[in-house]
N, C-alpha and C positions, 0 to 999 in steps of 0.2 A: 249898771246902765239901765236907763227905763225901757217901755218895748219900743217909743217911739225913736230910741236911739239904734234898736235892734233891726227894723222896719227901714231908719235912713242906710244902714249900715249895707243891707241885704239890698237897698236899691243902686246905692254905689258899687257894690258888687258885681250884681246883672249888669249893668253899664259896661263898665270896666271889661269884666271876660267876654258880656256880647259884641264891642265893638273891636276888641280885639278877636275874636272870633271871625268875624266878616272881613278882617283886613287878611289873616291867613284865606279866605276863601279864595281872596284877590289875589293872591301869591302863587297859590294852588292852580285858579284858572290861567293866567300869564305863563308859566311854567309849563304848563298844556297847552300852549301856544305852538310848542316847538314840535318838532317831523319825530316820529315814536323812533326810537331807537333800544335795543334790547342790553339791558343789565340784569338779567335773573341770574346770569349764570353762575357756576360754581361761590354758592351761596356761604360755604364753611370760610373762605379766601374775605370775601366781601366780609363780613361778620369780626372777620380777626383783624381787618385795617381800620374798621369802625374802634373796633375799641381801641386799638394802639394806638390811630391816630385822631379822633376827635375825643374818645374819653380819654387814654392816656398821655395825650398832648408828645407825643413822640417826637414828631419834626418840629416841637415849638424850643426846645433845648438845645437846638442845633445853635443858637444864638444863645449863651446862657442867660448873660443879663433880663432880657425879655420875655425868656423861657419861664427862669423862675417865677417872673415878678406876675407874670402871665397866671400862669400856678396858681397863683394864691388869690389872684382876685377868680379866675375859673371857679377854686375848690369853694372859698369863698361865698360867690353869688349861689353855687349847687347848695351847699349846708345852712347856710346862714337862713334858705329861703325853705327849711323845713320848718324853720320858725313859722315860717306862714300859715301851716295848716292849723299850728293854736292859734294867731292871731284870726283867725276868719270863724274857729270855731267861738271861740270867746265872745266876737261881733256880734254873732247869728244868735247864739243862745245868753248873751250877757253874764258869762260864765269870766273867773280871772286865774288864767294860767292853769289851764282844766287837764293841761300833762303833768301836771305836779304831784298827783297819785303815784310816779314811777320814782320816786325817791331821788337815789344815789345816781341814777341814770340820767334822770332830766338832771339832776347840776350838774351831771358830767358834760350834759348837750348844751347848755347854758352859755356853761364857761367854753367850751369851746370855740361856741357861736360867737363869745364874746373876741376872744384872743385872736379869731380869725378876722373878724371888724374890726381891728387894730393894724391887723396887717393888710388887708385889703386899702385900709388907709395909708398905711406909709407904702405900699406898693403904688397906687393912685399919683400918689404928690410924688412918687420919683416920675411916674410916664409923665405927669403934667411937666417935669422938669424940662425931661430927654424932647418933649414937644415943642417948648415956648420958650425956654432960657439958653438951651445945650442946641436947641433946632435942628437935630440930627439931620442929616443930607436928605434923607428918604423919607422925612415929614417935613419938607423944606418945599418940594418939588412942586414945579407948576400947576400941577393935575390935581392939586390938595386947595390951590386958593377958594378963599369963598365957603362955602357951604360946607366942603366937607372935611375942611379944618374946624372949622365951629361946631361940627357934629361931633368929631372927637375928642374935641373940648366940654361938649354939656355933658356927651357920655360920663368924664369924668367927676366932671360936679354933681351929677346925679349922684354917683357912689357916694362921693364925698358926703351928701345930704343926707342919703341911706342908713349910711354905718353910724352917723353922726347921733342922726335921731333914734334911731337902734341903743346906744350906749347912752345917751338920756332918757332914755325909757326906762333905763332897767335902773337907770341910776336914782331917779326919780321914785320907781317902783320899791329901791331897797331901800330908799329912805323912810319910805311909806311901814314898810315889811317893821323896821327898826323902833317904829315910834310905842314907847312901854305899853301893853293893854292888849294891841292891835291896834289897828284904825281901818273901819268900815271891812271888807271882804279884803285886804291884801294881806293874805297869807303866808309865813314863812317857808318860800320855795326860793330855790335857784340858786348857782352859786355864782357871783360875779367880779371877777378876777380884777376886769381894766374900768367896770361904771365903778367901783367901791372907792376909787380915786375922784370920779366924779360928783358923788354922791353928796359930800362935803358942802357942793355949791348952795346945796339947799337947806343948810340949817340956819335958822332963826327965820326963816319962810315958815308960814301959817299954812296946818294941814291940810285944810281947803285949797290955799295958793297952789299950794305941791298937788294936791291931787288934781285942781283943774290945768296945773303943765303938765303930769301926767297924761290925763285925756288928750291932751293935744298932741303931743309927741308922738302918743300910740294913733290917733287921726291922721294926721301929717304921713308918718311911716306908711300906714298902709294906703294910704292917698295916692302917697310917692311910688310905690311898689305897683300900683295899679296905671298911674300915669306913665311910668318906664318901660312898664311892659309893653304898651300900645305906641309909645315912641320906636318899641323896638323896628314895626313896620318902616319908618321913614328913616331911617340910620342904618350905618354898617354893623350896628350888634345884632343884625338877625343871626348872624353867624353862630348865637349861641343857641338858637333852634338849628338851624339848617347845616352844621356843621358835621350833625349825625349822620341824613340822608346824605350829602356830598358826599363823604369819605364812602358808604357802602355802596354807592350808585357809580363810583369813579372808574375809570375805564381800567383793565386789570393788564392790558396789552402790554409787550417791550414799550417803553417810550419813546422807540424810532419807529417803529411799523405806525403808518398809516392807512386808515380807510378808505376803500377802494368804492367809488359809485357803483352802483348796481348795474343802473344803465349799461354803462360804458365796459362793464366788466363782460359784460350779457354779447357784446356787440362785438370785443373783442374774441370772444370764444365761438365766437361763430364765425368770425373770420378766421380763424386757426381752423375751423375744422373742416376736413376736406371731404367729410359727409353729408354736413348741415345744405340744408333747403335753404337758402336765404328767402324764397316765396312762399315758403312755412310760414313762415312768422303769423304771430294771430295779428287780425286783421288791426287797422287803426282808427279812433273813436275819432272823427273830425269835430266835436263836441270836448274834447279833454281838454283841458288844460297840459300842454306839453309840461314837464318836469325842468324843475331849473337847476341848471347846474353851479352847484356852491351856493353861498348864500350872500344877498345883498341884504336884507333886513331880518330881525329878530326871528319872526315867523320861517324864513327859512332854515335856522339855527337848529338841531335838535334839544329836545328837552332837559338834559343832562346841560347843556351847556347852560341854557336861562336856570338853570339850577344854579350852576358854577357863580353866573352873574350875578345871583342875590346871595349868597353867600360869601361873596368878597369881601375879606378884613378891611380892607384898604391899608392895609400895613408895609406894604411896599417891600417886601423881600423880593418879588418876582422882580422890580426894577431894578432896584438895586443891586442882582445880579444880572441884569439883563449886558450882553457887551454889545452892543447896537447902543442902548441910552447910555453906557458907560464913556463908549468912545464920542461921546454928541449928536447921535442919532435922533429924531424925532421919536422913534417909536418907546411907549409906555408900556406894560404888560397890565399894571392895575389901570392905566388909562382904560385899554381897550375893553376890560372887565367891567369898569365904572362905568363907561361910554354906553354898552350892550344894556346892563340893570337900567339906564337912566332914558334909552330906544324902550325899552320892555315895559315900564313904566307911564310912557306918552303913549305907550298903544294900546294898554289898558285903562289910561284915562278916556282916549279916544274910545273907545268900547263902550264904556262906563255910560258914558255921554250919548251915545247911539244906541242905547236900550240892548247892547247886548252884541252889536255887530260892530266890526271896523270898518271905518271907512276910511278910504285915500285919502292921507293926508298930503301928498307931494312929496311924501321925507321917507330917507332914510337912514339905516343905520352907516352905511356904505355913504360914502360924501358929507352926508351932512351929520354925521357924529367923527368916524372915523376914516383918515383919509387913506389914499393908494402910498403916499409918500411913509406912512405909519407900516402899513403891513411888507411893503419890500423891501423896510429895513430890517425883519427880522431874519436871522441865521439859522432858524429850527433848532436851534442845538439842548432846547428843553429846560435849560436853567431855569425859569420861571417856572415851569411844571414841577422840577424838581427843588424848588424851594419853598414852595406852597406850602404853609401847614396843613390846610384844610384840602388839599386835591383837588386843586383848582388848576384848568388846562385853558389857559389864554394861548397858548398855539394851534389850540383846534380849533379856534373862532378864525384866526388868524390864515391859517391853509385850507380853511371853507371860502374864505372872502376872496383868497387867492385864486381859488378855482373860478369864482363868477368872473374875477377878471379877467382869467383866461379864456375860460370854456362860453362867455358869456358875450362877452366884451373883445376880446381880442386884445385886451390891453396891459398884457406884460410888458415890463422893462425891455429897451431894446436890446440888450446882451440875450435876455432869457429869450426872446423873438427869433433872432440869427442861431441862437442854440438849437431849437427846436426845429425850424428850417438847413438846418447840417444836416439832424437827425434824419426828418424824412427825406433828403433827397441824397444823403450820403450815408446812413445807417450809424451816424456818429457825430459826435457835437462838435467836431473840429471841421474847417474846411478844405476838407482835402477828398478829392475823387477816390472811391471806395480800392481802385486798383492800385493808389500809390498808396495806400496808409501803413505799408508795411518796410518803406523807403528809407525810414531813420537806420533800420538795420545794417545798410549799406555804408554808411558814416565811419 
């Protein structure tokens, strides 16, 4: 390469990582959007679900077929992309295949790299199957039309492009490597198992021809590699950053205990106790902003949650065991995931736009993303929580939203209304005066 190719190379570079750089900052501020909530704790526990479940894909097997196939584009995208660090050195200093000093090691990493680009392809072309030919129930579903059936679709053509220009590179490269003499700096390194089959395409091609499809392959590739990354912001493959933080940031509780408001916990403890001051209390800031109960929009969400919401596969295990959408229920669990990332999204554009501040848009996450008919169809019964690969809790979004309806709004379902109205004026959710409840005994 000359330097002037070295110079375009390094400015496509800064590009590239700077603007992807600034879109993580965007993720990062949105995500501190949400009310602080604490996950330090017992860090040994956190640390050991991180690895089982986003490095060694634990709950992605639970399903095999997808598990596997999952697998290998995962291990795949991690190895394949240590290629990277020579192609960027090579760019910068106009150097070719400058890890080739490691002998027996780099063809071992070569051919790997290669055999894995193979399977990452036939893994690819089965999900592009299972999505557009087989249309699996769970990539079928309403909540997929549009946008983010199409996203799960380039995702895959990206690969497809990837691996593709990956095993013409090398294939390209060994025909180069081949030609009697040498030719120009392409050096006998690497060992390549599935381009050596490719390699063929190029004879009675002029070494120039080859060397200038060479260049391009290796341009393209890392072009590709640069352009996918910064796609990754506007698609559901963030999940391949953010799927680390989710799992160790996830809530470690039973999956039935639920969090108690502070408020409300503070208020009932002081009405239990038959020592408390009730005119103790520290005084009231007529200036505050009262606290709300539950949450109508993003911003009231805590941060773990808009975490949850940008790390959503959109893969649809939580629905597809959800028994509310099973039985025809309106309610989604990746809806209300997607619904939340896509609120969190408009209030960061809205920011964006306001030099830094939000302003009232009239919108919420509550009505106008997600309805009341969606969250009182769910049963708590945690399926979705527990079929998450990544530790994603669509029922904490879900019994926050509940709470503003209640505590907020006054707007439960009428069963749960007459319930709670037994309770307080009978000590019990059935309607019967507190002195006959004991009357079936008599029967």
């Amino acid at each position: 390469m000359s330097y002037l190719d070295n110079i375009l190379f390094a400015i496509i570079l800064a590009i590239g990582f700077g603007y992807f750089y600034m879109n993580i900052k965007k993720i990062i501020r949105n995500i501190n959007l949400g009310a602080a909530v604490n996950r330090k704790d017992n860090a040994k526990v956190r640390w050991k679900n991180m690895a089982m479940i986003a490095l060694g894909q634990s709950k992605m097997v639970k399903r095999p077929v997808a598990g596997v196939l999952h697998i290998i584009v995962y291990v795949g995208f991690i190895i394949i992309n240590i290629e990277l660090l020579e192609i960027i050195i090579d760019g910068l200093l106009g150097t070719h295949r400058v890890f080739a000093f490691l002998g027996t090691a780099y063809n071992v990493l070569i051919a790997s790299f290669e055999i894995l680009a193979l399977l990452v392809l036939v893994a690819v072309f089965t999900f592009w199957i299972r999505r557009n030919i087989i249309k699996l129930k769970r990539f079928s579903s309403s909540d997929l039309e549009g946008s983010p059936k199409k996203d799960a679709n380039y995702i895959l053509y990206f690969e497809v492009v990837l691996m593709t220009l990956f095993l013409l590179m090398n294939a390209s490269d060994l025909h180069l490597q081949n030609i009697p003499g040498g030719f120009s700096h392409f050096i006998k390194a690497g060992s390549f198992p599935v381009s050596q089959f490719i390699a063929p395409l190029f004879n009675g091609m002029s070494n120039e021809l080859v060397m200038l499809l060479t260049q391009i392959f290796w341009w393209l590739h890392i072009t590709g590699i640069l352009i996918f990354m910064n796609y990754l912001y506007f698609s559901k493959h963030l999940h391949i950053l953010l799927a680390f933080p989710n799992t160790y940031f996830a809530n470690l509780n039973p999956q039935g205990q639920f969090d108690n408001l502070e408020s409300v916990t503070k208020e009932v403890k002081m009405m239990m106790d038959p020592k408390a001051d009730p005119f103790a209390a520290a005084p009231v800031n007529e200036n505050e902003v009262p606290a709300k109960f539950g949450a109508s929009d993003v911003q009231d969400l805590n941060w773990v949650q808009l975490l949850n919401a940008y790390t959503c596969t959109e893969c649809g295990r939580c629905t597809s065991s959800c028994p509310a959408n099973i039985t025809g229920k309106k309610l989604s669990p990746r809806k209300i995931m997607m619904d939340t990332r896509d609120r969190l999204e408009e209030v960061g554009r809205n920011i964006d736009a306001n030099k830094g501040i939000f302003v009232p848009d009239n919108k919420t996450l509550l009505n106008d993303y997600i309805t009341p008919e969606e969250l009182w169809a769910c049963t708590s019964c945690n399926a979705c929580v527990e079929e998450c690969p990544v530790s994603i809790s669509p029922l904490s979004i879900i019994i926050d939203m509940r709470r503003y309806l209640v505590m907020e709004k006054s707007a439960a379902p009428m069963p749960i209304n007459a319930m709670m109205t037994n309770i307080e004026n009978n000590g019990a959710p059935w309607q019967y005066n507190q002195q006959d409840r004991l009357n079936w005994k008599n029967e």
